[in-house]
N, C-alpha and C positions, 0 to 999 in steps of 0.2 A: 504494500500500500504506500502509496507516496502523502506527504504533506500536502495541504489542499494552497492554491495561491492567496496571496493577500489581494484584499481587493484595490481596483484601480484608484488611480489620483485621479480628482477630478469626480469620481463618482460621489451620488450622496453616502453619507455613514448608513446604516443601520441603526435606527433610534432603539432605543434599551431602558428601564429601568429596573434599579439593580438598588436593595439595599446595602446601605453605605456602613463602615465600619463604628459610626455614630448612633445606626441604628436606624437612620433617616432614608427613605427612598431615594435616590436622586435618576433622572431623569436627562439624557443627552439632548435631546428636540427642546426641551423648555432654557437651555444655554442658548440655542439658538437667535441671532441677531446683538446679543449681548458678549460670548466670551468665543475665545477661540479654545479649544479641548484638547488634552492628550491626554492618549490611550494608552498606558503601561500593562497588556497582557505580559502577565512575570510568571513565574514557576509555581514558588511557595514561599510562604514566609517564612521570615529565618534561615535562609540559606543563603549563601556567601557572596554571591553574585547581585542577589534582589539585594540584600542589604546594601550592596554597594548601589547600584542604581538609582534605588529609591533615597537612600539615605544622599546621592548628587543631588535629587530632584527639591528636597528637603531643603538643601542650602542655598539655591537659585531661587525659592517660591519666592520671595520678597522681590526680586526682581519679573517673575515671572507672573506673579499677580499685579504687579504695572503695566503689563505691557495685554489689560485682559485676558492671561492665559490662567484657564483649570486643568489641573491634573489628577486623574483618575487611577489608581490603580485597580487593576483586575487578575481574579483567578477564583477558584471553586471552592478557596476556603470560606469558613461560613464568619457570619458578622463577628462573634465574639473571639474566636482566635485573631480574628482582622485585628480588634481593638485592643486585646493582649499584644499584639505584635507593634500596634502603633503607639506605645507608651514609653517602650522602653530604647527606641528609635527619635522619640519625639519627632515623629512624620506629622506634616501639618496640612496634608492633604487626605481626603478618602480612600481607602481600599475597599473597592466593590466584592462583595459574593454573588458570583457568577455560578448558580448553583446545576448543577450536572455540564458546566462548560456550553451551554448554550450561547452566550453572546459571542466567546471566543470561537466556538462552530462558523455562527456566521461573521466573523470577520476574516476568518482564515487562518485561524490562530490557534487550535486545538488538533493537534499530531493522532495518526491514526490510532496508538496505543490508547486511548484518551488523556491524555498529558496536556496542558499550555505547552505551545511553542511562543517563545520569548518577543513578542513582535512590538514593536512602536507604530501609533497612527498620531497624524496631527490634523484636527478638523479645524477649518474656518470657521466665523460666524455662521455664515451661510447653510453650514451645515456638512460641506463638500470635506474628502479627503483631501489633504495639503501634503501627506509625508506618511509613508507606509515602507515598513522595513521590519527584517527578523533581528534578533540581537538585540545587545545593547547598544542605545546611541544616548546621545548625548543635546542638551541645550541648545549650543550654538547649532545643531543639525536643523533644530526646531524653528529657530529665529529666521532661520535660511528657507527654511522651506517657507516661513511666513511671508518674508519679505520680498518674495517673486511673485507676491499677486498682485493680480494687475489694476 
């Protein structure tokens, strides 16, 4: 079985709502017109890599909430190990429970074994993909993909 693809730039996201690690629903379509999004499908919490990624995105938010950007993270752990994980990271963004990997399904982001596959999305206001990648990426990748719209 192969990994499914990310979906295209340019296309609309997939709207979602995903209880948040606060306990709060949050909703992708209702940021619409107001922020630009990133999508952190990650592994698991507490493991070595997500903690470094997330724990990047953590130190940028003060810049990255000026510039209207929300950061999501996602994966299929459920709310309260989210907010166990967000305490002691002091993450100042939401980790969504994507529960049976459903929204990573349809983003392209869930490996046939049913695993997260590591991927980054960045949405426009608008709603449109900006930036779709596996791995880890970084900020400055985000700000780039922002700042080539036309």
């Amino acid at each position: 079985m192969t990994v499914p693809d990310l979906l295209p730039i340019a296309t609309q996201a997939p709207d979602f709502t995903l209880p948040a690690s606060d306990g709060q629903p949050l909703t992708l379509s209702a940021l619409r017109g107001r922020k630009y999004v990133v999508l952190i499908f990650y592994v698991g919490d507490n493991t070595p890599d997500c903690n470094r990624q997330l724990s990047s995105l953590r130190d940028d938010m003060p810049e990255l909430e000026g510039l209207d950007i929300v950061v999501m993270g996602i994966n299929p752990a459920g709310v309260e190990e989210h907010a166990r994980y967000c305490t002691p990271l002091g993450l100042n963004f939401p980790l969504m429970h994507d529960a049976g990997g459903q929204v990573a399904l349809q983003y392209g982001a869930f490996n046939p074994d049913r695993s997260v596959q590591r991927s980054v999305y960045v949405v426009d206001k608008e709603g449109l993909i900006r930036f779709a990648a596996r791995g880890m990426h970084w900020v400055p990748e985000f700000y780039e993909a922002l700042s080539s719209l036309p």
